[in-house]
PyMOL CGO cylinders between C-alpha atoms (Angstrom):
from pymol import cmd
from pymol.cgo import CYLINDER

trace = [
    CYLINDER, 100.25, 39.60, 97.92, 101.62, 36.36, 99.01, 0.3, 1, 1, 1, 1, 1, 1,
    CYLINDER, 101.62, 36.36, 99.01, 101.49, 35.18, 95.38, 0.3, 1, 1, 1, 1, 1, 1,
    CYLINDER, 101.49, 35.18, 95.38, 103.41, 37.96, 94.42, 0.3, 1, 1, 1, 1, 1, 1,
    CYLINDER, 103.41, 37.96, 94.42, 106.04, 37.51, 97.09, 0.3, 1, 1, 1, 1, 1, 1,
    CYLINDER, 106.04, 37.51, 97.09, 106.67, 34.14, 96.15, 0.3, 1, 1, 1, 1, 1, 1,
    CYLINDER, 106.67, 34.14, 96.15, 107.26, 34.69, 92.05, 0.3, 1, 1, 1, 1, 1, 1,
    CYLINDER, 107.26, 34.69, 92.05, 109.86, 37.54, 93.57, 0.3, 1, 1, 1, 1, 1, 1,
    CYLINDER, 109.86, 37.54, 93.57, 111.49, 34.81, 96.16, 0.3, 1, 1, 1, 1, 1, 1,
    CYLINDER, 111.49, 34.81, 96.16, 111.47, 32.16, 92.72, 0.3, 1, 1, 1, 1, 1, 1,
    CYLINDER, 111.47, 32.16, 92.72, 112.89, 34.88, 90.26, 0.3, 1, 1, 1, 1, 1, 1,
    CYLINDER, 112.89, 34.88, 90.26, 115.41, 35.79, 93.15, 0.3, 1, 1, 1, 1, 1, 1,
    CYLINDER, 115.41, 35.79, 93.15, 116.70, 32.35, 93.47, 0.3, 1, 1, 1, 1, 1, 1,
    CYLINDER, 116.70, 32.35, 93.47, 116.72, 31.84, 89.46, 0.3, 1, 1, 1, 1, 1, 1,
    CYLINDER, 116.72, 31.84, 89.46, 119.32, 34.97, 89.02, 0.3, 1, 1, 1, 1, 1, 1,
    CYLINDER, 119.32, 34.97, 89.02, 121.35, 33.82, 92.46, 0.3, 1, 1, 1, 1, 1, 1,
    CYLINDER, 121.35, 33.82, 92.46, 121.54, 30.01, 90.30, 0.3, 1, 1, 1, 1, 1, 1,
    CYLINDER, 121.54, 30.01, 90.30, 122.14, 32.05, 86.59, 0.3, 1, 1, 1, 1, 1, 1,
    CYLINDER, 122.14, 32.05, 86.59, 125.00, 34.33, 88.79, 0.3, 1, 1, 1, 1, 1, 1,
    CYLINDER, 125.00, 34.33, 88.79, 126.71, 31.38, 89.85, 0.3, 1, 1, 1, 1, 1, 1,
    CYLINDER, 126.71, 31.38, 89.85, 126.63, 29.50, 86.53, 0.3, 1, 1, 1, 1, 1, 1,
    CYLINDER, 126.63, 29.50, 86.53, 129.21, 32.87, 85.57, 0.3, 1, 1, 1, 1, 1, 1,
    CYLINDER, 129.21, 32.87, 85.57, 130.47, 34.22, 88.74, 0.3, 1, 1, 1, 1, 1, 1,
    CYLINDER, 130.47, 34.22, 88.74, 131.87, 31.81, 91.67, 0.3, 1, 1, 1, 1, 1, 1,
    CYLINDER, 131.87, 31.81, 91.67, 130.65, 33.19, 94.84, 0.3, 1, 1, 1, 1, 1, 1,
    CYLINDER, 130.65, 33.19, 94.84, 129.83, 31.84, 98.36, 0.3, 1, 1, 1, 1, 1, 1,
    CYLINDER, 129.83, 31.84, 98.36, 127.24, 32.72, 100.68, 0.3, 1, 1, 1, 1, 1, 1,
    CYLINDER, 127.24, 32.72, 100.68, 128.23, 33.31, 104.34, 0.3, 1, 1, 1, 1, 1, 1,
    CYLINDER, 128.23, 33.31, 104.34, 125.26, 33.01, 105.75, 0.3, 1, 1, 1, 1, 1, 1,
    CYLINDER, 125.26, 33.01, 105.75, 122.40, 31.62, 103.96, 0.3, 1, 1, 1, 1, 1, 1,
    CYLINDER, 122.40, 31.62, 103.96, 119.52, 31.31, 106.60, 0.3, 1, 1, 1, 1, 1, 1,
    CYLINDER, 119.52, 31.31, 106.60, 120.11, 34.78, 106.96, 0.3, 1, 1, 1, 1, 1, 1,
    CYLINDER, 120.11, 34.78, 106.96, 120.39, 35.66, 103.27, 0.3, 1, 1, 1, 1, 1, 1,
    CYLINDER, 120.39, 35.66, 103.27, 117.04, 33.86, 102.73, 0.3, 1, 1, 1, 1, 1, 1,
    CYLINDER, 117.04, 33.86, 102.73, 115.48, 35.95, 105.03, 0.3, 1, 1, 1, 1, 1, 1,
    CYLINDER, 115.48, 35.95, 105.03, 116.47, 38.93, 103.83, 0.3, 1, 1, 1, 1, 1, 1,
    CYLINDER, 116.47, 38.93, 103.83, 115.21, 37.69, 100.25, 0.3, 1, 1, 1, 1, 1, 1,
    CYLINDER, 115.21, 37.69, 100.25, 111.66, 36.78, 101.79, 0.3, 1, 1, 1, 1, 1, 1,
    CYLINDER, 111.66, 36.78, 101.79, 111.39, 39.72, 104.00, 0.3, 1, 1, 1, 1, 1, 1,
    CYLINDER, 111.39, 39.72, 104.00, 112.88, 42.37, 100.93, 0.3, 1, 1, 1, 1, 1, 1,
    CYLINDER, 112.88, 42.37, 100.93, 109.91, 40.39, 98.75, 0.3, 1, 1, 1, 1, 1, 1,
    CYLINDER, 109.91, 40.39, 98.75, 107.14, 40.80, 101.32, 0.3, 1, 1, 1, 1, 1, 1,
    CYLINDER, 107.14, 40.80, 101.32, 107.66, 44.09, 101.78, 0.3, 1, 1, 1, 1, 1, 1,
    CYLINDER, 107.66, 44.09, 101.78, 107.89, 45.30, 98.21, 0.3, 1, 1, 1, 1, 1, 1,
    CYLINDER, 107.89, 45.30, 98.21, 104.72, 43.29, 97.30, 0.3, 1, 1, 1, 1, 1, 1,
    CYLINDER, 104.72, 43.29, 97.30, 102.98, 45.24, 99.84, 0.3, 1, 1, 1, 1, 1, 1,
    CYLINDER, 102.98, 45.24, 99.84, 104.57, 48.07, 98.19, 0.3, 1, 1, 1, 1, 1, 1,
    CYLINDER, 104.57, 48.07, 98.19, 103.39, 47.42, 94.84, 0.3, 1, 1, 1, 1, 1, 1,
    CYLINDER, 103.39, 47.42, 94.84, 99.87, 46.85, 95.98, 0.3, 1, 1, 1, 1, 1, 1,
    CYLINDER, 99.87, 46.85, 95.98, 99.80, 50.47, 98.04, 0.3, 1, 1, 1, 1, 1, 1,
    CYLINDER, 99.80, 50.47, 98.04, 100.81, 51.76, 94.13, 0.3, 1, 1, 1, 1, 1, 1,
    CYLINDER, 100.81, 51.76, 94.13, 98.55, 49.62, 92.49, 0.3, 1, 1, 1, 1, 1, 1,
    CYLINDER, 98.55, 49.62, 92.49, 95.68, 51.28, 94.51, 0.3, 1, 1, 1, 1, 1, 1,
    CYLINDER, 95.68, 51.28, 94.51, 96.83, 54.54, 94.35, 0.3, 1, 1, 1, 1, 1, 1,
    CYLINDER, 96.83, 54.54, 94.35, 97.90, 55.04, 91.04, 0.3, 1, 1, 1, 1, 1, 1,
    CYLINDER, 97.90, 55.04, 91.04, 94.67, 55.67, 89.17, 0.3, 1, 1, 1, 1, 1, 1,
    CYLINDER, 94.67, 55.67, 89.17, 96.22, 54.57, 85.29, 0.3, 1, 1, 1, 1, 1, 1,
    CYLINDER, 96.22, 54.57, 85.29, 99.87, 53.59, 83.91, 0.3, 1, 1, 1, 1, 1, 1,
    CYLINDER, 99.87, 53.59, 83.91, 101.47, 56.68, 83.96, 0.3, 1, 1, 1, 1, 1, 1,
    CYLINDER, 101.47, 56.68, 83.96, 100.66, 57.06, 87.67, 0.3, 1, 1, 1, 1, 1, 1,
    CYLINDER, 100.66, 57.06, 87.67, 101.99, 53.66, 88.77, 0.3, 1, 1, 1, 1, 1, 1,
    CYLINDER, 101.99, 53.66, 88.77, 105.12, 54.02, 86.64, 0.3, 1, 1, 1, 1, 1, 1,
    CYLINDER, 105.12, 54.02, 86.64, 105.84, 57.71, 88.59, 0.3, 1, 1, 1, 1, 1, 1,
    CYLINDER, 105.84, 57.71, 88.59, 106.80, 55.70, 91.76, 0.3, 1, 1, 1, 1, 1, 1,
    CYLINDER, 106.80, 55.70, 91.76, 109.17, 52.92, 90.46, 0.3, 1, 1, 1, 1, 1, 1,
    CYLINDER, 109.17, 52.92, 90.46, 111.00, 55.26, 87.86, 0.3, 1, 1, 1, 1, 1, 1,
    CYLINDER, 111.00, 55.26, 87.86, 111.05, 58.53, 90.15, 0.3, 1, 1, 1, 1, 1, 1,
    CYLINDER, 111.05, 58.53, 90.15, 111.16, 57.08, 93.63, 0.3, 1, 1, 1, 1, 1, 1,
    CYLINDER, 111.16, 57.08, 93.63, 112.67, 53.32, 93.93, 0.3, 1, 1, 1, 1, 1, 1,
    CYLINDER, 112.67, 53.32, 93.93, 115.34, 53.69, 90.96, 0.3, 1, 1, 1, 1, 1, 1,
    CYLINDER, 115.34, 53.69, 90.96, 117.50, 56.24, 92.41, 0.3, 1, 1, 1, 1, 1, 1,
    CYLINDER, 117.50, 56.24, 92.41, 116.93, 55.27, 95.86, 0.3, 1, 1, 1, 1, 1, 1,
    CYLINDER, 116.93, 55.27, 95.86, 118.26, 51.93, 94.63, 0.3, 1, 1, 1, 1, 1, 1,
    CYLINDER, 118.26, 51.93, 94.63, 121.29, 53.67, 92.86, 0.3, 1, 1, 1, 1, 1, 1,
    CYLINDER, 121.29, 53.67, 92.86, 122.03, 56.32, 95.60, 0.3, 1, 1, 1, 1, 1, 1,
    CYLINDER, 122.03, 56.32, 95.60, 121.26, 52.88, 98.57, 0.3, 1, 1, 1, 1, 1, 1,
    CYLINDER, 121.26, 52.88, 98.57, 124.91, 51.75, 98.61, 0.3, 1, 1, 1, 1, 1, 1,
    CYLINDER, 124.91, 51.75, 98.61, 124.05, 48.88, 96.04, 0.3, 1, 1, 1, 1, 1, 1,
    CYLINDER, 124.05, 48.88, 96.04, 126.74, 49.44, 93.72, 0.3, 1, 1, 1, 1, 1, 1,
    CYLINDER, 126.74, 49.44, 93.72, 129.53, 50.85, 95.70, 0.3, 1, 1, 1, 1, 1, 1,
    CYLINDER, 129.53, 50.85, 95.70, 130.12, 51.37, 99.76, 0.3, 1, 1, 1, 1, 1, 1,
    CYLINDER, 130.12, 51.37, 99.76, 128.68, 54.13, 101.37, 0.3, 1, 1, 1, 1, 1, 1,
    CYLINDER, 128.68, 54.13, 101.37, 131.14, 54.28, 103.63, 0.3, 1, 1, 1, 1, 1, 1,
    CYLINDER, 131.14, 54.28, 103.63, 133.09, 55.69, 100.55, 0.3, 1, 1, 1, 1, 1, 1,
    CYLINDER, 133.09, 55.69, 100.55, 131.13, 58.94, 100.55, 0.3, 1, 1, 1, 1, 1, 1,
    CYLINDER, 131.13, 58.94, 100.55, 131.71, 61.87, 102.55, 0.3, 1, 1, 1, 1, 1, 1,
    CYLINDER, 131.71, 61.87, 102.55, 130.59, 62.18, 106.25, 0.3, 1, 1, 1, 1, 1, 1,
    CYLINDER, 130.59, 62.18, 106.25, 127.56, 64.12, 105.34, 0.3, 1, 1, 1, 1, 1, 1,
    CYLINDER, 127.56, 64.12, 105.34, 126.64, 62.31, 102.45, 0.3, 1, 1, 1, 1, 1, 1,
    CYLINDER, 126.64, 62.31, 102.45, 126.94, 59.12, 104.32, 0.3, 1, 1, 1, 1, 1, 1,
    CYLINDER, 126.94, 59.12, 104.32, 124.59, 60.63, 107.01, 0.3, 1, 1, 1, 1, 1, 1,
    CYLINDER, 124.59, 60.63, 107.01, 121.80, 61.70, 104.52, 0.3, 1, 1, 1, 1, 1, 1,
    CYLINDER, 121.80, 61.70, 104.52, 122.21, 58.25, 102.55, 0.3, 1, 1, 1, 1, 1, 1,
    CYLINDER, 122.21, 58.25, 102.55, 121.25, 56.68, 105.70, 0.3, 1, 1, 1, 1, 1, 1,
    CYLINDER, 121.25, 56.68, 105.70, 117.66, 57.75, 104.81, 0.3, 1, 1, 1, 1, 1, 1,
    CYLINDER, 117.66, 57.75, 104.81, 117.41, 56.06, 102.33, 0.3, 1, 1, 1, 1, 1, 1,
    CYLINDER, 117.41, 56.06, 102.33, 115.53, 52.42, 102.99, 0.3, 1, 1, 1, 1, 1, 1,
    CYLINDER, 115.53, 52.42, 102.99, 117.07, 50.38, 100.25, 0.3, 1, 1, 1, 1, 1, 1,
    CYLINDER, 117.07, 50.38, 100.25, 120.60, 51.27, 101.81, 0.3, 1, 1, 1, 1, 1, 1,
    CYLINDER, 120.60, 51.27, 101.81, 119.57, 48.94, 104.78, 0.3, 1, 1, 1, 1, 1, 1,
    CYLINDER, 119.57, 48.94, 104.78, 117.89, 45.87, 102.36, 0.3, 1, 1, 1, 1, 1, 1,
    CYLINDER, 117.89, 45.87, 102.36, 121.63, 46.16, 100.46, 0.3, 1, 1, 1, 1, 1, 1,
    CYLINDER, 121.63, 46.16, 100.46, 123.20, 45.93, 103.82, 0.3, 1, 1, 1, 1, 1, 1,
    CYLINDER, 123.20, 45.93, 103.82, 121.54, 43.23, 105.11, 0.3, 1, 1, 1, 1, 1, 1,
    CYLINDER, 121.54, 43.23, 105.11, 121.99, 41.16, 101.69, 0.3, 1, 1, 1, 1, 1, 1,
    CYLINDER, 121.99, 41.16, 101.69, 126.04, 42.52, 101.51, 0.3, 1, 1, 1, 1, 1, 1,
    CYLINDER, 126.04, 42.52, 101.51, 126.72, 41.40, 105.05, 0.3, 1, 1, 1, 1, 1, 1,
    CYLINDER, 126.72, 41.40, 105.05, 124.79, 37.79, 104.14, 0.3, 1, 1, 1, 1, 1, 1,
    CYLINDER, 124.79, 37.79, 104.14, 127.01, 37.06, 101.31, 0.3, 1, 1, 1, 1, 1, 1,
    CYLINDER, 127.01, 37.06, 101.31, 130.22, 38.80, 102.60, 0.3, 1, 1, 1, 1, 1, 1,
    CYLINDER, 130.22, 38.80, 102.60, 130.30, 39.26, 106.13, 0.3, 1, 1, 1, 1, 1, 1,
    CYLINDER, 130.30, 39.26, 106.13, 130.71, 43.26, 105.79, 0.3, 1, 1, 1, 1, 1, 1,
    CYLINDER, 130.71, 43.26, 105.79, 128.34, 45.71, 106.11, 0.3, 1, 1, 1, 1, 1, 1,
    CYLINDER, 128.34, 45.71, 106.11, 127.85, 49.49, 105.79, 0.3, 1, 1, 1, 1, 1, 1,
    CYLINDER, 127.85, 49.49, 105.79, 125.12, 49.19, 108.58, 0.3, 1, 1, 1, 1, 1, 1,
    CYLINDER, 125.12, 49.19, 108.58, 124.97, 46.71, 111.05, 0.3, 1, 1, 1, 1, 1, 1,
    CYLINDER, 124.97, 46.71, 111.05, 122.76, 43.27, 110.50, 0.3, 1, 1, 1, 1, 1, 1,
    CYLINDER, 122.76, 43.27, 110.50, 120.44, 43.70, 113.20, 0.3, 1, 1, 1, 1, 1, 1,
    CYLINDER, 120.44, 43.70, 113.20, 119.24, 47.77, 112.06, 0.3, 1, 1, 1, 1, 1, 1,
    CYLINDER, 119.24, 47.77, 112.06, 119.24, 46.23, 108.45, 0.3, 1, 1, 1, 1, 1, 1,
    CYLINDER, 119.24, 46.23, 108.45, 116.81, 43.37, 109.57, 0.3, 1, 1, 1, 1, 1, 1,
    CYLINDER, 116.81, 43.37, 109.57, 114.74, 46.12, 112.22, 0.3, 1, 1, 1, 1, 1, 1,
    CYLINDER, 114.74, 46.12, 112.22, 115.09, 48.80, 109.32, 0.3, 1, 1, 1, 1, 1, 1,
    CYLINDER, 115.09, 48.80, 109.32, 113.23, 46.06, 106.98, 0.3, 1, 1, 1, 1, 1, 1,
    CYLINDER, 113.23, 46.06, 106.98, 110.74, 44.89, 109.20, 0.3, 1, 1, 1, 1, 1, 1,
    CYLINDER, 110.74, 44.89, 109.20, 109.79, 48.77, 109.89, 0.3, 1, 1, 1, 1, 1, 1,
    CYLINDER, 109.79, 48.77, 109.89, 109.42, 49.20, 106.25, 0.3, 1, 1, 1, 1, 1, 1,
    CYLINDER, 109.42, 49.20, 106.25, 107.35, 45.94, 105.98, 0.3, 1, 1, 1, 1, 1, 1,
    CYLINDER, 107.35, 45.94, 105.98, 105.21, 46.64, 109.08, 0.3, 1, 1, 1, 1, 1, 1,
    CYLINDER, 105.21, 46.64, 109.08, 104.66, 50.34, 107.64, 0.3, 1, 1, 1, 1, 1, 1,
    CYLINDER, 104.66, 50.34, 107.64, 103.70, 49.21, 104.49, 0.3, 1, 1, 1, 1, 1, 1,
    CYLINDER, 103.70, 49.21, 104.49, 101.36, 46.64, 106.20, 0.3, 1, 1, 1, 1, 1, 1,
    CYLINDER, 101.36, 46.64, 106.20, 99.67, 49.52, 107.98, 0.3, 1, 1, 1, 1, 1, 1,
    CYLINDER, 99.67, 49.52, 107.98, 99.37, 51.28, 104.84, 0.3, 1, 1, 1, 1, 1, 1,
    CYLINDER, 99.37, 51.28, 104.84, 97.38, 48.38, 103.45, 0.3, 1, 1, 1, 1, 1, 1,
    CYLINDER, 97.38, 48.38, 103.45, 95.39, 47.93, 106.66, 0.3, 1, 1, 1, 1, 1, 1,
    CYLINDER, 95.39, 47.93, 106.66, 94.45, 51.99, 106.37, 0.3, 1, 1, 1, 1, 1, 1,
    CYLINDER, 94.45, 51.99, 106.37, 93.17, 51.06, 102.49, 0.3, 1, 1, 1, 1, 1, 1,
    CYLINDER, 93.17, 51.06, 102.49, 90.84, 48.25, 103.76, 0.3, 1, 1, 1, 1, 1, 1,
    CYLINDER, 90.84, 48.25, 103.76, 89.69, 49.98, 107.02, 0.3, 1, 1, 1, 1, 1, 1,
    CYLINDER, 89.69, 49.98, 107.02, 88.64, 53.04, 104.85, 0.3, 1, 1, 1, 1, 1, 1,
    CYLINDER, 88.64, 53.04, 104.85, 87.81, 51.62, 101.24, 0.3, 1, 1, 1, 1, 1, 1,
    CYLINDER, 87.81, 51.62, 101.24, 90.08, 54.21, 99.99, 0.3, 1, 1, 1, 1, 1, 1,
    CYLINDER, 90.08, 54.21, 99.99, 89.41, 53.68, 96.14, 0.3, 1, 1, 1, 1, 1, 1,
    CYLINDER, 89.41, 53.68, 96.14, 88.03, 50.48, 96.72, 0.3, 1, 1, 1, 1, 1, 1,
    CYLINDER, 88.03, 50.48, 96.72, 84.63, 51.78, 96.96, 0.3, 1, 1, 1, 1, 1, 1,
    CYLINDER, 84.63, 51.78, 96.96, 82.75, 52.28, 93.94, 0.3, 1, 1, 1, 1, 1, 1,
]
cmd.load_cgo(trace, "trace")
């Protein structure tokens, strides 16, 4: 897990350094910024493993990413504001977990927000620490770990 974490904290900081070779940008607050990069990292690496056990072959572990995290990332606020939408729509969106990992990185590079920094960072933790208990459930039970 940790291994994974860290190649998605390295491949992270190679496309922030490729970005900037293109696009001049500044980051308003980078202790926070890198912790939003580790904690984002952690928890989708405990993310991926929950998958990896579940999904019983390829097809199965591509269902998630390509049915699940895709359009959550497209509908999560990451390419436009959600404050754009309409009421209701912005109400619904806020069910959706990536729109709080987008807020958290928007507000460390910009200084604005759709949701404020501190639910982003509790929002993210949640996710992490559900995830975590996830992976705890696996190992407590064997589920498919057991031969």
């Amino acid at each position: 897990m940790w291994a994974r974490a860290t190649k998605s904290v390295i491949l992270g900081t190679i496309i922030l350094a490729t970005a900037r070779i293109f696009v001049p940008f500044s980051i308003v607050h980078p202790v926070w910024m890198i912790s939003f990069l580790v904690l984002t990292s952690v928890t989708f690496s405990l993310f991926g493993f929950i998958i990896g056990v579940w999904a019983d072959g390829w097809e199965k572990m591509q269902i998630v990413p390509m049915m699940i995290v895709t359009p959550l990332t497209f509908l999560g606020g990451s390419f436009y504001s959600i404050s754009m939408l309409p009421p209701i729509w912005r109400h619904i969106t806020l069910f959706n977990p990536v729109v709080y990992l987008v807020s958290g990185f928007r507000w460390s590079f910009y200084g604005i927000s759709d949701v404020g920094v501190g639910i982003s960072l509790a929002m993210t933790v949640v996710f992490m620490l559900a995830c975590l208990a996830g992976i705890t459930w696996i190992f407590k039970t064997g589920y498919r770990l057991k031969v």
